[in-house]
C-alpha positions as CSV (number, residue, x, y, z in Angstrom):
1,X,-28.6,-171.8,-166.4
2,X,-28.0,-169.3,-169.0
3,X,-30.6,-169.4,-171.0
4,X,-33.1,-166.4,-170.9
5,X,-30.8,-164.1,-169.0
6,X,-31.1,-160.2,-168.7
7,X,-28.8,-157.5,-167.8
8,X,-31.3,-156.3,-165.8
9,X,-33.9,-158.6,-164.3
10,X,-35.5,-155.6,-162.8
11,X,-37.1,-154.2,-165.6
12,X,-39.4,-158.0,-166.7
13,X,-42.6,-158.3,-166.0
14,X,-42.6,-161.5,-164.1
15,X,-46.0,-161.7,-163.5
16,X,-47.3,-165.2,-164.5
17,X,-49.7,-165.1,-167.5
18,X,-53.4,-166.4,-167.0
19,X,-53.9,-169.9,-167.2
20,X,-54.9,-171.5,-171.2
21,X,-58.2,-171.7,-171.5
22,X,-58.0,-175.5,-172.2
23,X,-55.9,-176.1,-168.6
24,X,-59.0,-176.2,-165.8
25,X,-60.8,-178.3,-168.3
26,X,-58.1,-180.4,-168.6
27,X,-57.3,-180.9,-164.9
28,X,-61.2,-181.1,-164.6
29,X,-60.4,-184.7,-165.8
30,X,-58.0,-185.5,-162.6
31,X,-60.1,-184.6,-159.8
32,X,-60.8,-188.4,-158.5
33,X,-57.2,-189.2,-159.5
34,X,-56.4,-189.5,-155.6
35,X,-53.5,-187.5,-154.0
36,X,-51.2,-184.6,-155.3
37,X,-47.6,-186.0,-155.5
38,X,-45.0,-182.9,-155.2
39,X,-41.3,-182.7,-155.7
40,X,-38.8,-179.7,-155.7
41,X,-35.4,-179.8,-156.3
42,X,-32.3,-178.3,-158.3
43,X,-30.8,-179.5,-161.3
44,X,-27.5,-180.6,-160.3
45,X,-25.7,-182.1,-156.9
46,X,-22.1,-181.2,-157.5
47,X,-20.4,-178.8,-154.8
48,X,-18.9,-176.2,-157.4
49,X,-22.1,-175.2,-158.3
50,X,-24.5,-175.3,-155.5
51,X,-22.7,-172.9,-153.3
52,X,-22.6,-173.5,-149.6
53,X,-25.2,-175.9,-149.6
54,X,-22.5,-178.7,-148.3
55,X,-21.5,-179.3,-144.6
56,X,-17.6,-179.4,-144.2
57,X,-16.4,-183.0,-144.7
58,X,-19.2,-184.2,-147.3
59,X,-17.8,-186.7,-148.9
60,X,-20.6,-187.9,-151.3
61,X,-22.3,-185.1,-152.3
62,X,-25.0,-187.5,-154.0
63,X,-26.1,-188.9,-150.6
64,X,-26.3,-185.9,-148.3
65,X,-28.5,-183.6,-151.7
66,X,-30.9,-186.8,-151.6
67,X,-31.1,-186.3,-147.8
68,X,-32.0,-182.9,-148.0
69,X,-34.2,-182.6,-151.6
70,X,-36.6,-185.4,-152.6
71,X,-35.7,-185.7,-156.3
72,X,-33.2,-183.8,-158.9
73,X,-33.6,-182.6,-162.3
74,X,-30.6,-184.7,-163.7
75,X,-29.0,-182.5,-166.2
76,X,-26.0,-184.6,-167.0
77,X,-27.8,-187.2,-169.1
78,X,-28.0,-184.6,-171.4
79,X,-24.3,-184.5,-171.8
80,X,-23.8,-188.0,-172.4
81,X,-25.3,-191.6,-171.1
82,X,-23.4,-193.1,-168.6
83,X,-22.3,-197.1,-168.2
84,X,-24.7,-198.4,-166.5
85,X,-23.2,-199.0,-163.2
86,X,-23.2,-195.8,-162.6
87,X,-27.0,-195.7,-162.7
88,X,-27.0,-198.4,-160.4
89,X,-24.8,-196.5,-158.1
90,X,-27.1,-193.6,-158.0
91,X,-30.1,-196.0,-156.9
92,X,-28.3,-197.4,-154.2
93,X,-27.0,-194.1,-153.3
94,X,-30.5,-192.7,-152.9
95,X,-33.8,-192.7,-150.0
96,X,-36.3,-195.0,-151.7
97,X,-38.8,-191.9,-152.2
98,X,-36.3,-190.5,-154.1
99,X,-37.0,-189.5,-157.6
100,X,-34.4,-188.4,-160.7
101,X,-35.9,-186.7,-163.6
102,X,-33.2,-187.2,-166.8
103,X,-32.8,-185.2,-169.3
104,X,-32.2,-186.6,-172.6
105,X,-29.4,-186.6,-174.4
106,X,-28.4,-183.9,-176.8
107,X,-27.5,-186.6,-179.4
108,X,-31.2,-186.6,-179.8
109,X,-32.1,-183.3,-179.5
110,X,-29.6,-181.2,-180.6
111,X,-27.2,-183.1,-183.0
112,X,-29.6,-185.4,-184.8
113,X,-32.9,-182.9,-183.8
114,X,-35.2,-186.0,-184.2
115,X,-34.4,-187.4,-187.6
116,X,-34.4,-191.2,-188.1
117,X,-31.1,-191.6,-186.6
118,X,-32.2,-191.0,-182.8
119,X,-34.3,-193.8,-182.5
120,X,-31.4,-196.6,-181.8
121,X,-29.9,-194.1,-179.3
122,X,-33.7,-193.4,-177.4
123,X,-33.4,-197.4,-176.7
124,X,-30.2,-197.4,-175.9
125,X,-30.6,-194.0,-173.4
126,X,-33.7,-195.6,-172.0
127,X,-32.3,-199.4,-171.7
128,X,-29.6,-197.8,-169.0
129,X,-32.0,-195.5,-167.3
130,X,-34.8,-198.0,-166.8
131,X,-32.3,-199.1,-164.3
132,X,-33.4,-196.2,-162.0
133,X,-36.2,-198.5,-161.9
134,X,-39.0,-196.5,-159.1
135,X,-36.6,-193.6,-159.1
136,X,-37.1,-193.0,-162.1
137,X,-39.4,-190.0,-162.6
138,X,-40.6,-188.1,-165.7
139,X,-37.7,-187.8,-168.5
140,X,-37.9,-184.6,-170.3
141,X,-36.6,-183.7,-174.1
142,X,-35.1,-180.1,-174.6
143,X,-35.3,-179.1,-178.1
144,X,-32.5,-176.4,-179.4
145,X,-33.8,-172.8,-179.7
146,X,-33.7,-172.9,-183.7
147,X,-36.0,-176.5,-183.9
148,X,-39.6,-174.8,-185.2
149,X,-42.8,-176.2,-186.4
150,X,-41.2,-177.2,-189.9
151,X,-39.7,-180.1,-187.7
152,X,-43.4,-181.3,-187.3
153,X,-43.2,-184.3,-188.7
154,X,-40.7,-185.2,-186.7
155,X,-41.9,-184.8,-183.5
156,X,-45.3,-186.6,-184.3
157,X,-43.0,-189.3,-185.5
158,X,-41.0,-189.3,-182.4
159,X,-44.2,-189.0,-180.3
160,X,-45.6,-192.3,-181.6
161,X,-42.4,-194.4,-181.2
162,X,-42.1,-193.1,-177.5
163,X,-42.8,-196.2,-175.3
164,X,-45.4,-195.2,-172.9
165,X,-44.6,-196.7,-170.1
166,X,-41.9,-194.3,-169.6
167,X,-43.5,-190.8,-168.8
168,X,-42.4,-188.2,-170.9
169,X,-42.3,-184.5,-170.9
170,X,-41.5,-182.6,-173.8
171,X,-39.9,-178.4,-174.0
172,X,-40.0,-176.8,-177.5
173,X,-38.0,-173.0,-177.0
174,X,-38.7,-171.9,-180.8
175,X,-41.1,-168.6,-180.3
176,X,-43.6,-170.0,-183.3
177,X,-44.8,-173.1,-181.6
178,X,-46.7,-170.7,-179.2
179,X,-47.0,-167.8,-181.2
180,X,-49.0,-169.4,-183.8
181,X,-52.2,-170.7,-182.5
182,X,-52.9,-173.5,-185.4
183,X,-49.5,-174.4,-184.7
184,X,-49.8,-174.2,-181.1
185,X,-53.8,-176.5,-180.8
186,X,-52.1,-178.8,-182.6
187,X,-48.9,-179.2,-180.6
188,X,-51.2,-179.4,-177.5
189,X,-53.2,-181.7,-178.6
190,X,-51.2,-184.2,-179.9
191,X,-49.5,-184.4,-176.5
192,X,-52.7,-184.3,-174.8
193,X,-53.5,-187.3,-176.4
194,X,-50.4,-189.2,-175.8
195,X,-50.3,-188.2,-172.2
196,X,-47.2,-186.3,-172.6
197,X,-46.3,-183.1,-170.4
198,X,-45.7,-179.6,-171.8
199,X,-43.1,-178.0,-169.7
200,X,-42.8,-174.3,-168.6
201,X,-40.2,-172.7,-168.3
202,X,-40.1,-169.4,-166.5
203,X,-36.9,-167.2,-167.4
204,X,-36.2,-163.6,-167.3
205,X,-35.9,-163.2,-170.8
206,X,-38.5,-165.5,-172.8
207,X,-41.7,-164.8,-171.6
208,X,-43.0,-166.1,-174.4
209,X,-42.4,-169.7,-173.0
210,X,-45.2,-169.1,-170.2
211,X,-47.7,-170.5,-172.0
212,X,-49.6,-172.1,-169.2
213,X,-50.8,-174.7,-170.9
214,X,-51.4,-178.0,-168.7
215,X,-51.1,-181.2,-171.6
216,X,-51.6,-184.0,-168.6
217,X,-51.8,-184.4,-164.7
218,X,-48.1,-183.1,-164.4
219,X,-47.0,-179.6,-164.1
220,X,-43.2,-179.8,-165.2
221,X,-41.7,-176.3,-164.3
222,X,-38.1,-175.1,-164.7
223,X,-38.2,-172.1,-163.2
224,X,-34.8,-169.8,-163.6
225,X,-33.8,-167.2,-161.1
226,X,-32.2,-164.2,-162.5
227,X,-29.9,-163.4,-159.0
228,X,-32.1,-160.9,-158.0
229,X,-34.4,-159.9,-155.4
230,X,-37.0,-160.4,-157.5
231,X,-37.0,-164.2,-157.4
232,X,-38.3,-164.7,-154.3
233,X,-41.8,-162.8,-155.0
234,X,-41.5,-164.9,-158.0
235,X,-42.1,-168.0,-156.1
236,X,-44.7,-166.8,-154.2
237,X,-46.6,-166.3,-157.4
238,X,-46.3,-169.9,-158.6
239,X,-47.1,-171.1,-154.8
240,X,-50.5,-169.5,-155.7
241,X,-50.7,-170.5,-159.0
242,X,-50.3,-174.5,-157.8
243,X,-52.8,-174.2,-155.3
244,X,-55.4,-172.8,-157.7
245,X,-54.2,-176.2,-160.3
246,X,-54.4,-178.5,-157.2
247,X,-57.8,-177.5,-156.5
248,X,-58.8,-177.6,-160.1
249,X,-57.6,-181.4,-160.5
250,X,-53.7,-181.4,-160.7
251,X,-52.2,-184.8,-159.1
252,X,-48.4,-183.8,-160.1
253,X,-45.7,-181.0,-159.5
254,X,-42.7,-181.3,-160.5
255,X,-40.7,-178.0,-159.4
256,X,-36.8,-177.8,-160.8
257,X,-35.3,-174.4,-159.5
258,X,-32.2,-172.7,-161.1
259,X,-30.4,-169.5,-161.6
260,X,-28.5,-167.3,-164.3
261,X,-25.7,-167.9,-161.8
262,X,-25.8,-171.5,-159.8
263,X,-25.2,-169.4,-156.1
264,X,-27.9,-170.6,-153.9
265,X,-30.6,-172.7,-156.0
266,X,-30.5,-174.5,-152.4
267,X,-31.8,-171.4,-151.1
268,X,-34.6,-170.5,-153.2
269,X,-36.0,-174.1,-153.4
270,X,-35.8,-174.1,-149.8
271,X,-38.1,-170.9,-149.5
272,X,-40.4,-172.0,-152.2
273,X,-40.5,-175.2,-149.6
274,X,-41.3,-173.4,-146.8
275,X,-44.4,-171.3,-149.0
276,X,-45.3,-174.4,-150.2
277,X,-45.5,-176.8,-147.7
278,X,-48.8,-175.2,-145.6
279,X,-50.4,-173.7,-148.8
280,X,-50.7,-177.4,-150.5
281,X,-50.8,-179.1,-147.3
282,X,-47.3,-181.4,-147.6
283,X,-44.6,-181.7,-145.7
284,X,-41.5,-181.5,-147.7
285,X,-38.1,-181.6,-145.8
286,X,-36.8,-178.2,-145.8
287,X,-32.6,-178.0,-146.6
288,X,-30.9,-177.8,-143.2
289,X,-27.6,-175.7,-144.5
290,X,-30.1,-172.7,-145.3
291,X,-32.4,-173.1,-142.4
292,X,-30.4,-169.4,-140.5
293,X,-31.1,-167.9,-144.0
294,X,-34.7,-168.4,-144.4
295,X,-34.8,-167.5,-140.8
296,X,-33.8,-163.9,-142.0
297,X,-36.1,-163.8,-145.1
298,X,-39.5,-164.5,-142.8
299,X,-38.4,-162.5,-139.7
């Protein structure tokens, strides 16, 4: 992943902001919700990018990731919608507490950016994923860098043709929907009110996305190593800043790990596993192929 890469990683403050001031009172709302539900995983399956994460001999990667991870962030619907068998092939494929968050397609997003075009190719997207059926977890909407607040109407319009029994989370990139505070109460509210999440995405090189603003019961972070030592202290810092949401209300994490450079996403969602697990009190399975190298990061 690309996108908010620096030359030199060293040189970012990655500390993560303080919370919204809206977020505790928000989670406030969640406390009697029952149980925190928590997933972690990478964004993709496929051996060329997730280096050295397969045994020798794999033969579906599909099946052994969903052995190892307990959901993906499914990047590839973004690309294009697939026949629907091949959804049903990856329900088959998968543990029944598996869970695949899509992406939507870029026909929506990026080519027709919301206009009144989109809405024949939502149902259609959302007719083949439905077959996911259980699996399916929270599908999230990526706008392009360059979609700002002039697109407003838009994404009210979109907002109120969403059907809501498919939860949706939404990630706007343009710096004035955060920078602009009438811009940004408004964007938070109306997906506070529609139960829609606001995903954070913490990157090198856009800060500015850390807004830290909670919009439902569902914390939807991409988080992006840069390849650098520094990510691992990184995760530490969101381990803490999870605990602190889970004890303020928060019922779901949704944790999606890349890098600048796909080389061992395995690795650090494995180590944010092994942070997380006693701090939040689950008991995630931890990868096996990087079980030796996590033996060498905690002594």
């Amino acid at each position: 992943m690309k996108f908010g890469k620096v030359d030199h990683p060293e040189l970012i403050d990655f500390i993560i902001p303080e919370d919204h001031p809206d977020t505790a009172a928000l989670l406030s709302k969640y406390m009697e919700d029952g149980d925190t539900q928590v997933y972690v995983g990478c964004a993709k399956w496929n051996r060329q990018d997730l280096k050295n994460f397969y045994p020798r001999g794999t033969k579906d990667e599909l099946a052994y990731y969903s052995s190892q991870f307990n959901c993906i962030e499914l990047n590839a619907t973004f690309y294009r919608i697939f026949p629907p068998d091949t959804y049903e092939k990856w329900y088959e494929k998968t543990p029944e507490d598996f869970k695949f968050f899509p992406k939507m397609t870029n026909e929506v997003s990026h080519l027709r950016r919301l206009n009144e075009q989109v809405y024949a190719v939502v149902d259609h997207y959302l007719e083949v994923t439905s077959l996911l059926k259980e699996k399916l977890g929270t599908i999230f909407l990526q706008m392009h860098n360059n979609f700002g607040p002039k697109n407003w109407d838009r994404v009210v319009r979109f907002v109120e043709y969403w059907p809501k029994e498919f939860p949706l989370a939404l990630e706007f990139r343009h710096t004035d929907w955060f920078n602009d505070g009438k811009v940004a109460g408004e964007l938070y509210h109306l997906l506070e009110e529609n139960g829609i999440a606001n995903v954070l995405v913490d990157t090198a090189g856009r800060r500015d996305l850390m807004h830290m603003r909670l919009t439902n019961n569902e914390a939807f972070i991409r988080y992006v190593g840069a390849n650098h030592e520094s990510d691992f202290p990184r995760l530490d810092d969101w381990v803490e800043r999870l605990v602190t949401w889970k004890s303020q209300g928060l019922k779901n994490i949704h944790f999606f790990v890349h890098q600048n450079m796909e080389l061992e996403s395995p690795l650090l969602s494995a180590y944010f596993i092994k942070r997380l697990n006693p701090a939040l009190g689950c008991d995630l399975h931890i990868p096996k192929n990087t079980l030796n190298t996590l033996g060498d990061l905690f002594g």
